[in-house]
C-alpha positions in Angstrom: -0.7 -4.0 -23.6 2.0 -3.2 -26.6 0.3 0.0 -27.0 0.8 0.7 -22.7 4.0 -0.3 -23.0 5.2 1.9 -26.1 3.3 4.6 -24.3 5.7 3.9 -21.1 8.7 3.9 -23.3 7.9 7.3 -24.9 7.1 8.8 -21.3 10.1 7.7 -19.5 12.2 10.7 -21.9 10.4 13.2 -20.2 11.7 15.0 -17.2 11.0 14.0 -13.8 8.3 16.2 -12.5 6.3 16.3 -15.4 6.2 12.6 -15.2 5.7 12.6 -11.7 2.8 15.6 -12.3 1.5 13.2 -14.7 1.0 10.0 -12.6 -0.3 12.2 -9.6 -3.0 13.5 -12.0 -4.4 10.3 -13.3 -4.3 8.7 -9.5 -6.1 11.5 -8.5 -9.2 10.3 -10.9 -8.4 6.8 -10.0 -9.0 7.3 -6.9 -12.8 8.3 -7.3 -13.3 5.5 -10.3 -11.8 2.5 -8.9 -14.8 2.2 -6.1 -13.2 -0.8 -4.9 -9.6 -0.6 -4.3 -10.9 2.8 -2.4 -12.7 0.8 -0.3 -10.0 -1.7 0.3 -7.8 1.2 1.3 -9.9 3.5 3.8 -10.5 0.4 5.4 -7.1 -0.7 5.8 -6.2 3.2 6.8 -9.4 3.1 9.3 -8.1 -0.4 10.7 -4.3 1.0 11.2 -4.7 4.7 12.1 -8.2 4.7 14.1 -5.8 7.9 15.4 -6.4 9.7 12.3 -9.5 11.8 11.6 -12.2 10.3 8.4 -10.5 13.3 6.9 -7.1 12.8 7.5 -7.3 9.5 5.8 -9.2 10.1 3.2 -6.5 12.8 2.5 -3.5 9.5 2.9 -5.8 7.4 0.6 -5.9 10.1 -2.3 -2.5 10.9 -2.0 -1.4 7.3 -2.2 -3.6 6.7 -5.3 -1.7 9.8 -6.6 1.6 8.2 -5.8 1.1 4.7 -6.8 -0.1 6.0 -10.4 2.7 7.9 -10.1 5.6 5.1 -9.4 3.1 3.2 -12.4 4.4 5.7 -15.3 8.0 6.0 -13.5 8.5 2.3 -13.4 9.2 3.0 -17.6 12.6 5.6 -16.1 13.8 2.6 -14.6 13.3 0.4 -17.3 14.7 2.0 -19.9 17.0 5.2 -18.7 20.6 4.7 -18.6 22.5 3.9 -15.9 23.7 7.5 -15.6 20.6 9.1 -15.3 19.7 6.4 -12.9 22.4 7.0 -10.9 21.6 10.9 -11.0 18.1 9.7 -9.8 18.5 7.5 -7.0 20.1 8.7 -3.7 21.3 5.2 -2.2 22.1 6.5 2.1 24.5 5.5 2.9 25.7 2.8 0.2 24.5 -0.6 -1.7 26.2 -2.9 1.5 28.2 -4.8 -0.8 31.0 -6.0 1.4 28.6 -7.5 3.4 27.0 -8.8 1.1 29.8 -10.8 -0.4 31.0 -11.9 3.5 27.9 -14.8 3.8 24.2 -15.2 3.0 22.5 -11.8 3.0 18.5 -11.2 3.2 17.3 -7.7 1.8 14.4 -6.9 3.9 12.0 -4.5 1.6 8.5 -3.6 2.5 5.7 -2.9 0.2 6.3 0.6 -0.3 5.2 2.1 -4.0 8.3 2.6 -5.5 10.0 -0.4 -4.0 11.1 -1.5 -7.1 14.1 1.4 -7.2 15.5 -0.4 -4.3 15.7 -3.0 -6.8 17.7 -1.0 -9.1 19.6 0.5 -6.8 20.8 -3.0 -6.2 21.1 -4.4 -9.1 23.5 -0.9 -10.6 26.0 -2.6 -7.8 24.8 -6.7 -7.3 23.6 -9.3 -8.7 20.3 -10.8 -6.5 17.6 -13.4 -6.3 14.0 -13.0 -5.2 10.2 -14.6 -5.6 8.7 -13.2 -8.2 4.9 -13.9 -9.5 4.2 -14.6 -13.2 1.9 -11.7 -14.6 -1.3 -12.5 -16.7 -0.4 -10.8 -19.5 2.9 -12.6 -21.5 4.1 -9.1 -22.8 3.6 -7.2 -19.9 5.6 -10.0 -17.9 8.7 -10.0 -20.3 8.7 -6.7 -20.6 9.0 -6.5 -16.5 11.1 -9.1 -16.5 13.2 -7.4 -18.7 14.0 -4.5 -16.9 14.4 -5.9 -13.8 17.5 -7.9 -15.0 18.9 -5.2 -17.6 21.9 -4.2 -15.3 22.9 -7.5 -13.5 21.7 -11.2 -14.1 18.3 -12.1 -11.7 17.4 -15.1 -10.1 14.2 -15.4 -10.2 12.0 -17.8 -8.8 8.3 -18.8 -7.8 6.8 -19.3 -4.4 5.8 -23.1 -5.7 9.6 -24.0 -5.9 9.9 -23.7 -2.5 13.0 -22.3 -0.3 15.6 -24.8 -1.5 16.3 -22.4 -4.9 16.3 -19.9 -2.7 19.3 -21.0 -0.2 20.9 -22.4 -2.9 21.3 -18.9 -4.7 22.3 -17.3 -1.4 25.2 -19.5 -0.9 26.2 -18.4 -4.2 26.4 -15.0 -2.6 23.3 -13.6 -4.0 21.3 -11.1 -1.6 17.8 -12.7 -1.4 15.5 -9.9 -2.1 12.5 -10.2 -0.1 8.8 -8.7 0.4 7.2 -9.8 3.6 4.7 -8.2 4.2 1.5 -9.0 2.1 -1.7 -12.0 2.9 -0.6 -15.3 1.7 -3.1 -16.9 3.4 -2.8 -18.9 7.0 -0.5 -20.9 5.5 3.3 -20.9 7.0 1.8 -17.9 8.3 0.7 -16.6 12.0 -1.3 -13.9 12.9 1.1 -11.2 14.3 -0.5 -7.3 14.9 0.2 -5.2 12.4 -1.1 -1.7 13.8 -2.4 -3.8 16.7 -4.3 -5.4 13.9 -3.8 -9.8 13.3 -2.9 -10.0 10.3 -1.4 -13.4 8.7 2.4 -12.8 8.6 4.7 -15.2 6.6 7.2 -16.3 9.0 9.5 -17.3 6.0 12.2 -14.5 6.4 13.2 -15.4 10.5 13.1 -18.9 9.7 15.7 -18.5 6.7 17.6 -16.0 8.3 17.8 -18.6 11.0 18.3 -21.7 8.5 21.3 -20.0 6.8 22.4 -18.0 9.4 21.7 -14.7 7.2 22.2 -11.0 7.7 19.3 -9.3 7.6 19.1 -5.8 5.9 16.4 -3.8 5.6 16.0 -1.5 2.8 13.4 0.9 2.2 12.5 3.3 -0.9 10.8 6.4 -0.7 10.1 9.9 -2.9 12.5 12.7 -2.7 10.3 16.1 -2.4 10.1 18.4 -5.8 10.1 15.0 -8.1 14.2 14.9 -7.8 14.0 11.4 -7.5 14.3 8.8 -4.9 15.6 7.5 -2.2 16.9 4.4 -1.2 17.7 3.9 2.6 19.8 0.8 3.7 19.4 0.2 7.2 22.3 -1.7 9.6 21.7 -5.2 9.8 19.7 -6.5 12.4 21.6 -7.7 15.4 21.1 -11.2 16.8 18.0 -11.7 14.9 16.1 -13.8 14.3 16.9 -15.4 17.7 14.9 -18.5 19.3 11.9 -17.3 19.3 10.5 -17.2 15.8 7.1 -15.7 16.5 8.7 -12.9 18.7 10.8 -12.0 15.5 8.5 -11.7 13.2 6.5 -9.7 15.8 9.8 -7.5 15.6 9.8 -7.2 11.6 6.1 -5.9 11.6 7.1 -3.2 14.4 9.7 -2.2 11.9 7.6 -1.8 9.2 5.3 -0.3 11.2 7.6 2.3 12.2 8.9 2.8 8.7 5.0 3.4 7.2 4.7 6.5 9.7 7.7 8.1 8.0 5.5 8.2 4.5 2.1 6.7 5.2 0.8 7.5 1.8 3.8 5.6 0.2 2.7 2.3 1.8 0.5 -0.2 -0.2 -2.8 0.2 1.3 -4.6 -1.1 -1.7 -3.5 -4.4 -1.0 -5.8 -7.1 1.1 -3.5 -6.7 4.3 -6.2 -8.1 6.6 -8.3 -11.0 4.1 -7.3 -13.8 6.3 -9.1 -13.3 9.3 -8.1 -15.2 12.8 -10.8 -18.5 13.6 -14.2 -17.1 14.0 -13.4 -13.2 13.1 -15.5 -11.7 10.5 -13.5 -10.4 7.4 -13.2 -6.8 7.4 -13.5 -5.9 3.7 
């Protein structure tokens, strides 16, 4: 992992689109070696956009290998390029929300897109935040990441064993909570909400603490800028009287916005993932 790493280091100097013609070449052959994480996302793809032709998203599943390789080798740009190259990087539309931020307890909404770790950045060039964060396997690998997640501005981080009280307590301190929603945890504090008319075991965490603290909820979303000129990082307004009463109908709402969002870019959403493991009572698993 020291040798991956120095290899990441030396290969964040180069330019942009080499980089980027790099990481698009080696997901293109790991899309026909890794047999199984193909198979985890043509189904996910088949399950989400029966619309599609077996073409068309086997087209979306090679191009997203492509680009999640690709945001792999450009995760080393953000660990280690200065803040002015950053900054000449990352187009933030229309601005880090900072004074609203600092008026009251502040949840960043930010889906599983492949380069959602530049929202991060684009966050922390501006604010300090907290979020969950899940210790990595390897020890080097996880300092290393943990590392250049917090390079700009100190992070709270914690893990999903200590619970929500860390959490609120950082908020209160005026620390945006930095959350990702949208993977299978399991039944557990979950409930099966569509997801491309699909159940699929949704956390309700991030209505019930925007309703617990009486949080803003942002959502942010990071894409590719065309012709490897960076990225971009869209701040969206905040949602309006959410989450309501009705906790179920708004995390029915969050999916519909993610939903929405994937369309934009569907080869920039995490299909690898297991969206669909945990399967209602009595439904077969899909995988």
């Amino acid at each position: 992992m020291r040798l991956v790493l120095v290899l990441m280091w030396l290969l964040h100097w180069l330019p942009l689109p080499v980089l980027g013609r790099m990481g698009e070449g080696l997901g293109n052959l790991l899309f026909f070696v890794i047999r199984k994480r193909r198979h985890i996302t043509l189904t996910n793809l088949r399950l989400c956009l029966p619309e599609r032709s077996e073409e068309e998203r086997r087209q979306i599943a090679r191009r997203h290998f492509q680009l999640y390789a690709r945001s792999v080798l450009e995760r080393g740009v953000l660990w280690w390029a200065s803040e002015t190259r950053l900054k000449k990087l990352i187009q933030v539309e229309p601005a880090v929300p900072l004074a609203l931020i600092q008026s009251g307890p502040t949840i960043l909404l930010c889906p599983h897109f492949v380069c959602l770790d530049v929202a991060g950045v684009a966050v922390m060039l501006e604010s300090s935040l907290c979020s969950i964060y899940t210790e990595q396997r390897n020890k080097v690998f996880d300092q290393a990441l943990r590392q250049g997640r917090s390079r700009f501005r100190p992070v709270k981080l914690f893990s999903r064993a200590e619970g929500v009280k860390p959490i609120i307590r950082a908020m209160q301190e005026k620390l945006p909570y930095f959350m990702l929603p949208d993977m299978d945890f399991g039944a557990k504090n979950a409930e099966f909400i569509p997801f491309f008319g699909v159940p699929a075991a949704t956390l309700t965490a991030m209505p019930r603490l925007a309703a617990s603290t009486q949080a803003k909820v942002v959502p942010v979303i990071a894409t590719m800028l065309p012709d490897y000129r960076g990225w971009k990082v869209c701040f969206h307004a905040p949602w309006e009287h959410y989450p309501g009463d009705d906790i179920t109908a708004a995390t029915r709402q969050m999916n519909a916005f993610i939903e929405q969002e994937v369309l934009k870019a569907p080869a920039e959403y995490f299909w690898a993932h297991k969206r669909f493991k945990t399967r209602p009572p009595g439904e077969p698993g899909v995988y």
